[in-house]
MOPAC internal coordinates of N, CA, C and O (Angstrom, degrees):
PM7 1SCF
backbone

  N    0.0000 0     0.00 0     0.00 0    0    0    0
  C    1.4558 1     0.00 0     0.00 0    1    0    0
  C    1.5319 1   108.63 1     0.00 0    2    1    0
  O    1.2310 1   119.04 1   -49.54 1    3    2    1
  N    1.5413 1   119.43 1   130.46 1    3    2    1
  C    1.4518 1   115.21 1   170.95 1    5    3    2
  C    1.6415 1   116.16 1   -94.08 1    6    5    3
  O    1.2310 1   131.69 1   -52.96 1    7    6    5
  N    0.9979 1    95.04 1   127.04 1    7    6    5
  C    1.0531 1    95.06 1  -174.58 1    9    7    6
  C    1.8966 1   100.72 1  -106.45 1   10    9    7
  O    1.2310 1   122.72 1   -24.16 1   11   10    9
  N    1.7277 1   112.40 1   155.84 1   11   10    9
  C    1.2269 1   115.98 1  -150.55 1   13   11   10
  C    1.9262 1    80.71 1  -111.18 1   14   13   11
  O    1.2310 1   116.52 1   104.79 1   15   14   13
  N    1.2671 1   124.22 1   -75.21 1   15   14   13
  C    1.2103 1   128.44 1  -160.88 1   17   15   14
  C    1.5214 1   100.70 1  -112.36 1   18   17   15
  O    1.2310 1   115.12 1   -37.81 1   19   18   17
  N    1.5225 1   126.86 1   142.19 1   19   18   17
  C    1.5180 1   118.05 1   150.15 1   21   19   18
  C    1.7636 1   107.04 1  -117.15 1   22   21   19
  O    1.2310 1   123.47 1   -15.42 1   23   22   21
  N    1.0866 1   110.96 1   164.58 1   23   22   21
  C    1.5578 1   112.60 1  -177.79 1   25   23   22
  C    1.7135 1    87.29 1  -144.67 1   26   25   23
  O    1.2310 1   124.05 1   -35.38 1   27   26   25
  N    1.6309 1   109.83 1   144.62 1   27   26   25
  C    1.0953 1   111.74 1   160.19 1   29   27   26
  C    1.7534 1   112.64 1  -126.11 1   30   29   27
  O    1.2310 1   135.60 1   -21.57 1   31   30   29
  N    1.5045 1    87.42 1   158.43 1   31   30   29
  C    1.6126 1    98.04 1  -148.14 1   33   31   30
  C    2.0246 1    98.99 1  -123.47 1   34   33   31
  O    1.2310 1   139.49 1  -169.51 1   35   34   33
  N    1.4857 1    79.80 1    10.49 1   35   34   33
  C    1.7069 1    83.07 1  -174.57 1   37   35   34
  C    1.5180 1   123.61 1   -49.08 1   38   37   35
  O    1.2310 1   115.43 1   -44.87 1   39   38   37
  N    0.9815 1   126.28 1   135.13 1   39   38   37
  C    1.3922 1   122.40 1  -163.49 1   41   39   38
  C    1.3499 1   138.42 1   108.32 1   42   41   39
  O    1.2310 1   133.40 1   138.45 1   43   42   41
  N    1.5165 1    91.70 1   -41.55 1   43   42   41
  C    1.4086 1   119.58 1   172.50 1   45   43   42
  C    1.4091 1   133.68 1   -66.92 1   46   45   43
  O    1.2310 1   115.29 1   -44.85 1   47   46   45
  N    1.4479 1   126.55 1   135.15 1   47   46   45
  C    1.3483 1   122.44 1  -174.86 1   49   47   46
  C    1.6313 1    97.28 1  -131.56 1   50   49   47
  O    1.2310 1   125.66 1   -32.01 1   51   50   49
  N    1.3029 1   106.72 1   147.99 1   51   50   49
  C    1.6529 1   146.35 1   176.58 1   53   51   50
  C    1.7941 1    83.60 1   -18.45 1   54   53   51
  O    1.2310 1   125.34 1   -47.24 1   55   54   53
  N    1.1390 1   107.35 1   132.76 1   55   54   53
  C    1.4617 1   125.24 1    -0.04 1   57   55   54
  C    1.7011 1   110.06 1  -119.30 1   58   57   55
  O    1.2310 1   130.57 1  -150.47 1   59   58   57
  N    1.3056 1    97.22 1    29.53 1   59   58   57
  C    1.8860 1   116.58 1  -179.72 1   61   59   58
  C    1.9600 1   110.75 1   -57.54 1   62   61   59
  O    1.2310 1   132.89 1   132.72 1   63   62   61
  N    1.6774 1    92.70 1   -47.28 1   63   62   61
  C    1.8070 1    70.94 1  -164.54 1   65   63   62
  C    1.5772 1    98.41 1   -68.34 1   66   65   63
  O    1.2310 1   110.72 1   164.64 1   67   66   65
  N    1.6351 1   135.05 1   -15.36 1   67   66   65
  C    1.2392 1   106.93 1  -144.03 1   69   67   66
  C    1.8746 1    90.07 1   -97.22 1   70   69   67
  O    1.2310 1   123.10 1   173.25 1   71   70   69
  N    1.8019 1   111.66 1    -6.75 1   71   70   69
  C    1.5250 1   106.20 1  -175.66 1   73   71   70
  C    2.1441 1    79.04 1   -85.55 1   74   73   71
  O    1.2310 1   114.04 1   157.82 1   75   74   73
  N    0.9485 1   128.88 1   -22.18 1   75   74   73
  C    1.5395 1   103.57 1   173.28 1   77   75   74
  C    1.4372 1   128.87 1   -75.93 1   78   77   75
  O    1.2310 1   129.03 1   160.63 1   79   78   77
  N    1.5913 1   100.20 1   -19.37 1   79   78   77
  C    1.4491 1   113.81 1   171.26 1   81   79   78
  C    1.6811 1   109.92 1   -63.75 1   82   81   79
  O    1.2310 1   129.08 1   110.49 1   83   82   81
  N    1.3875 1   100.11 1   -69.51 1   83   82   81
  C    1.7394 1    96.47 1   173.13 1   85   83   82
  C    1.6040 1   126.08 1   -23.64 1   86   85   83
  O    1.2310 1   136.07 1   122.59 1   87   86   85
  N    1.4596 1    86.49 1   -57.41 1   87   86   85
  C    1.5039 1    97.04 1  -176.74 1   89   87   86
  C    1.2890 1   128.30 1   -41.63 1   90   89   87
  O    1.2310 1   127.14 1   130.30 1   91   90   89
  N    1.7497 1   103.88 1   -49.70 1   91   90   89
  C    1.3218 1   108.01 1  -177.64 1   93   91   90
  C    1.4828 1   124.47 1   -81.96 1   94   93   91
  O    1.2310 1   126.66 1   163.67 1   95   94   93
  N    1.6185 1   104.79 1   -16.33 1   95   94   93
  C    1.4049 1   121.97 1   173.52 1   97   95   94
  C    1.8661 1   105.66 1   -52.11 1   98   97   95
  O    1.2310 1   134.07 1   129.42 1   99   98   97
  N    1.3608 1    90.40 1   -50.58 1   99   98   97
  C    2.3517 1    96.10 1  -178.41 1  101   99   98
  C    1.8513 1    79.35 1   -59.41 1  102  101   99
  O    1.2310 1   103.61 1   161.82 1  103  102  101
  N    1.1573 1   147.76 1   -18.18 1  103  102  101
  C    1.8079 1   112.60 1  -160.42 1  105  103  102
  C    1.6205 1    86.01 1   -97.63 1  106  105  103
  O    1.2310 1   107.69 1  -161.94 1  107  106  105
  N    1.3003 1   140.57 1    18.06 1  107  106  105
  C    1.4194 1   121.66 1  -163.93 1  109  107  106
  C    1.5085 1   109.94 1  -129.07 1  110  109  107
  O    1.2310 1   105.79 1   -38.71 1  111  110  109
  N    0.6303 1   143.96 1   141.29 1  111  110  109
  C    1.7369 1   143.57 1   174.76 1  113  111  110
  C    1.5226 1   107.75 1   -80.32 1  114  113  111
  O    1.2310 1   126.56 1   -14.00 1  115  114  113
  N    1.3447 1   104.99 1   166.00 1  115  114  113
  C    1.8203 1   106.47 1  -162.54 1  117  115  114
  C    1.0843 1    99.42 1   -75.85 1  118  117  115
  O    1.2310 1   124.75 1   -19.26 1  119  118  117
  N    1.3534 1   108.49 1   160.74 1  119  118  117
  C    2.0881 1   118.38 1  -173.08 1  121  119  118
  C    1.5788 1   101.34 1    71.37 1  122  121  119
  O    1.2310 1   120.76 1   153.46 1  123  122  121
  N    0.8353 1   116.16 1   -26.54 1  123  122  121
  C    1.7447 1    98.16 1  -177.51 1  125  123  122
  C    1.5104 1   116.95 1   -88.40 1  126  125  123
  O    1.2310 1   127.40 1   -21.81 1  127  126  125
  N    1.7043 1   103.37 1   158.19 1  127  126  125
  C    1.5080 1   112.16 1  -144.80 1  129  127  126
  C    1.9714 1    98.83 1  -104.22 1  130  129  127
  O    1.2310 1   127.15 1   -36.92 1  131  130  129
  N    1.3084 1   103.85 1   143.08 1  131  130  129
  C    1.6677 1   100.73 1   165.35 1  133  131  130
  C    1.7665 1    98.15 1  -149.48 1  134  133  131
  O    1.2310 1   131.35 1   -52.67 1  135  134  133
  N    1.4002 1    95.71 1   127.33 1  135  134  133
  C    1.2505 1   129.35 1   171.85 1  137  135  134
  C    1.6569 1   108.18 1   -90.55 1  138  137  135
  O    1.2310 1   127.23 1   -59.74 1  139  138  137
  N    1.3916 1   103.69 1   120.26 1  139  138  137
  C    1.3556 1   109.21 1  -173.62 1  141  139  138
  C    1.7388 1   106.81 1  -120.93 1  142  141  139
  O    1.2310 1   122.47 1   -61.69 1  143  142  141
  N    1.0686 1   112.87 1   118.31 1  143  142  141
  C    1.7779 1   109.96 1  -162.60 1  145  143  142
  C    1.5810 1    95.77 1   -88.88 1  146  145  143
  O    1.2310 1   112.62 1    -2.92 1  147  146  145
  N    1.6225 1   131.54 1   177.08 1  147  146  145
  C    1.3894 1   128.58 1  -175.16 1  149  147  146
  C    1.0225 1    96.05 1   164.62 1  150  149  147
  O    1.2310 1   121.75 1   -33.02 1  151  150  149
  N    1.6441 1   114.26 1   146.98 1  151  150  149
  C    1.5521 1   131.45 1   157.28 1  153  151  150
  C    1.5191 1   133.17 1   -98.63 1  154  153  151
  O    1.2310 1   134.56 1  -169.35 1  155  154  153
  N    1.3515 1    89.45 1    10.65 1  155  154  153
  C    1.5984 1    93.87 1   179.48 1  157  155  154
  C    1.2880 1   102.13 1   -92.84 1  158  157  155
  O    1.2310 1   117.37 1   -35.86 1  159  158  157
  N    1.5664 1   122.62 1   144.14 1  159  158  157
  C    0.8508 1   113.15 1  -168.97 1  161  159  158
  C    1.3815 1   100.40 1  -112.12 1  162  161  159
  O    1.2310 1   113.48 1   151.94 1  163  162  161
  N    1.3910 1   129.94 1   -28.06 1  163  162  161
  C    1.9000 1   101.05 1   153.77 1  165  163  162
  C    1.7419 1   123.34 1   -42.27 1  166  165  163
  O    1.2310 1   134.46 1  -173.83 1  167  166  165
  N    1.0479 1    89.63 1     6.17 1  167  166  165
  C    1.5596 1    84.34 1   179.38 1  169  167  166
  C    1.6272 1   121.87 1   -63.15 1  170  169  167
  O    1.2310 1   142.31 1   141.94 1  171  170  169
  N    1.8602 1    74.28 1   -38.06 1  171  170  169
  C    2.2280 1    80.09 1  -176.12 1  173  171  170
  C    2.1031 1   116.59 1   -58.97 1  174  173  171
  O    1.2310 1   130.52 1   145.47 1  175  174  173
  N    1.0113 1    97.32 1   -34.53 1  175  174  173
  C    1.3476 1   118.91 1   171.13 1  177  175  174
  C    1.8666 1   120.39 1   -81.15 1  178  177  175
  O    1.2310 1   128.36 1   158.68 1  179  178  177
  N    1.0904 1   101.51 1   -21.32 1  179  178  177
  C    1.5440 1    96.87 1   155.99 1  181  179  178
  C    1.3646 1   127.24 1   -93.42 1  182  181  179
  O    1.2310 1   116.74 1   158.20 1  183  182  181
  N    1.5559 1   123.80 1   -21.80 1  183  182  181
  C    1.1650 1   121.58 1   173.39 1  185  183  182
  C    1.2558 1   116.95 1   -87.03 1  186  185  183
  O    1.2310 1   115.54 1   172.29 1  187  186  185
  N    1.4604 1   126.06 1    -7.71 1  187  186  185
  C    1.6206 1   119.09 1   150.88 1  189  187  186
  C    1.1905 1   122.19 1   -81.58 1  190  189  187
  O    1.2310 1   121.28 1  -172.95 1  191  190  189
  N    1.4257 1   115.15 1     7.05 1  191  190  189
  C    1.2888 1   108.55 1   173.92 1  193  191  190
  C    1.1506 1    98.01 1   -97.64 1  194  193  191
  O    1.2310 1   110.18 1   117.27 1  195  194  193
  N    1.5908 1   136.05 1   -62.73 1  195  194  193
  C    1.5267 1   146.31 1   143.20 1  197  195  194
  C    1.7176 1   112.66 1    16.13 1  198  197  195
  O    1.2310 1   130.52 1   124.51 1  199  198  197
  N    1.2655 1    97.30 1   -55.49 1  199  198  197
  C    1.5655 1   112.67 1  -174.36 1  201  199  198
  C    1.5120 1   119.90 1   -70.08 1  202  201  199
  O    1.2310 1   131.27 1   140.73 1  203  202  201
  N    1.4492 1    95.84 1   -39.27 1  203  202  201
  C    1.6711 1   114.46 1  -169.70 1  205  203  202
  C    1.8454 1   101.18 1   -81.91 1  206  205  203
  O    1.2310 1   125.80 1   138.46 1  207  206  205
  N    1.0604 1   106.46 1   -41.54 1  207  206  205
  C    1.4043 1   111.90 1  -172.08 1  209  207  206
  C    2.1436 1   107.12 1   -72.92 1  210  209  207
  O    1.2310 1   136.82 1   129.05 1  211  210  209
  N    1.2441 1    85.02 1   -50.95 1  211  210  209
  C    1.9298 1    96.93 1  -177.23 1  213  211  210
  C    1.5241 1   103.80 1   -66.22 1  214  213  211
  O    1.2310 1   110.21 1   127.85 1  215  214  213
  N    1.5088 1   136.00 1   -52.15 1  215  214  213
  C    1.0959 1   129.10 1  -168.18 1  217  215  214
  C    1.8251 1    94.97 1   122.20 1  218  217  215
  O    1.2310 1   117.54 1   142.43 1  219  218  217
  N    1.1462 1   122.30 1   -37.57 1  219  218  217
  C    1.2076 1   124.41 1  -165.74 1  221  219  218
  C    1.6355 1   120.43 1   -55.75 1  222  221  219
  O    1.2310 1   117.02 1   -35.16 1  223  222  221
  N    0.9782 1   123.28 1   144.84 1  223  222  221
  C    1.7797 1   122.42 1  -158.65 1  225  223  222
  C    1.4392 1    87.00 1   -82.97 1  226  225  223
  O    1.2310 1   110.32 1   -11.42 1  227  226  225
  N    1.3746 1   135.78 1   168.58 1  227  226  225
  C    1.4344 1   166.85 1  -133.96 1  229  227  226
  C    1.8103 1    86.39 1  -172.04 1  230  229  227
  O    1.2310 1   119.90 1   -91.24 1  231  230  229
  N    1.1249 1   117.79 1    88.76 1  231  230  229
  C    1.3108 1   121.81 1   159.73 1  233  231  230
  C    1.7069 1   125.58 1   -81.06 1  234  233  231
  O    1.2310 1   124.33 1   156.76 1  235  234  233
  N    1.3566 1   109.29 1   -23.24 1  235  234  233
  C    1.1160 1    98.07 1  -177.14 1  237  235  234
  C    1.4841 1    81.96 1   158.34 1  238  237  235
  O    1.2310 1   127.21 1   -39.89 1  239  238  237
  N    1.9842 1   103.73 1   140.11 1  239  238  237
  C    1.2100 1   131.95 1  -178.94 1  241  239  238
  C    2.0673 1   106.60 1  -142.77 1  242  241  239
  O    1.2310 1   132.18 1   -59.82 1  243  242  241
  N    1.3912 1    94.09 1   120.18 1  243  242  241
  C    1.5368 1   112.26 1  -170.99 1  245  243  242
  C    1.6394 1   106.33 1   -97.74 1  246  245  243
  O    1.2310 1    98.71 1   -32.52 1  247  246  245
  N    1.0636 1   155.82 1   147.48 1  247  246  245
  C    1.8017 1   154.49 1    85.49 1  249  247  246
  C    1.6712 1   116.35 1   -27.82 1  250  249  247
  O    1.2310 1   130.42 1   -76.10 1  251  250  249
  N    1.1129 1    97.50 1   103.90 1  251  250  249
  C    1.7365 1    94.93 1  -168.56 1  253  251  250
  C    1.8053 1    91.60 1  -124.24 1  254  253  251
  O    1.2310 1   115.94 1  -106.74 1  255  254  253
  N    1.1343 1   125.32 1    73.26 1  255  254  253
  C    1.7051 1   135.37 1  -170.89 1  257  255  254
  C    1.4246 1    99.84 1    45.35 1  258  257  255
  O    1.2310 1   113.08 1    35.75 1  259  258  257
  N    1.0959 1   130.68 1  -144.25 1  259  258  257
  C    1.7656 1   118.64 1  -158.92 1  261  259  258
  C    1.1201 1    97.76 1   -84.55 1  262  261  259
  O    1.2310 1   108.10 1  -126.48 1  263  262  261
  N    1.4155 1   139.83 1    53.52 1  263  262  261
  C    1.8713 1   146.11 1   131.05 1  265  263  262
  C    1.1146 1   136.20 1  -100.08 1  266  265  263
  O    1.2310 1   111.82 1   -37.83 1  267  266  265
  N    1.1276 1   133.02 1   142.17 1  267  266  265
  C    1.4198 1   139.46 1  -171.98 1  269  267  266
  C    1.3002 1   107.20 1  -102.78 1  270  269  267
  O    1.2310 1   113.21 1   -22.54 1  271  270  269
  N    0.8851 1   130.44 1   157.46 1  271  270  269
  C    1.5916 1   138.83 1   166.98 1  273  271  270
  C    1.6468 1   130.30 1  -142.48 1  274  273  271
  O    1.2310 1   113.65 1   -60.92 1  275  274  273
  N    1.0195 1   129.62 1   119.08 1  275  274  273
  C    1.0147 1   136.20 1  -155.28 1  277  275  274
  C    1.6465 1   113.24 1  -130.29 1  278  277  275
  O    1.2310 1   127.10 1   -64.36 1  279  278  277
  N    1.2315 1   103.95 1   115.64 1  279  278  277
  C    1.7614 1   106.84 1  -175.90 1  281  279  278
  C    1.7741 1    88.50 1  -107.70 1  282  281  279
  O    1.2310 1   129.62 1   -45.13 1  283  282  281
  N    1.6174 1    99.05 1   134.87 1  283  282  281
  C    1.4834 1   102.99 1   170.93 1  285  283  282
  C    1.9144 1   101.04 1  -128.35 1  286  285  283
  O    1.2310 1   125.53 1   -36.49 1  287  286  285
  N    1.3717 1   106.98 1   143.51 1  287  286  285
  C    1.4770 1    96.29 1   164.47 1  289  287  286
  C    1.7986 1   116.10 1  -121.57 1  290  289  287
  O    1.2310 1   130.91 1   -72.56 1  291  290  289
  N    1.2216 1    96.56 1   107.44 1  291  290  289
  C    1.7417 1    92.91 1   171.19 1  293  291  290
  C    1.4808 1   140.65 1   -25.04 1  294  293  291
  O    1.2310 1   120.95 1   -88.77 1  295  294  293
  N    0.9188 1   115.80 1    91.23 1  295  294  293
  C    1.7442 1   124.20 1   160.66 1  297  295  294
  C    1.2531 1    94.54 1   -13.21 1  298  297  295
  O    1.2310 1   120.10 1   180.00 1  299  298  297

């Protein structure tokens, strides 16, 4: 998988990585991928909401020991 941008959000709790997710989503052109890493673990459940609400695809969400991972692809 190529991925275009990653941002990490470690540390961060609700609702920061997903206003950093947005953000970087406007720096990316459509079809392209950003992986956003995080330890919150509402996270997994906010970025399907994130997804459903924005339009943006939910490519794929990992548990990587206390990390989250989140593949998004731009509308």
């Amino acid at each position: 998988m190529q991925i275009d941008k990653e941002i990490d959000t470690r540390g961060l709790n609700c609702p920061l990585p997903i206003l950093k997710a947005k953000k970087a989503l406007t720096e990316l052109q459509s079809g392209q991928l950003l992986r956003v890493v995080s330890t919150d673990g509402g996270s997994v459940r906010d970025f399907q909401a994130f997804a459903k609400q924005t339009g943006n695809e939910l490519v794929e969400q990992q548990t990587v020991g206390d990390e989250y991972i989140h593949v998004l692809r731009r509308r």
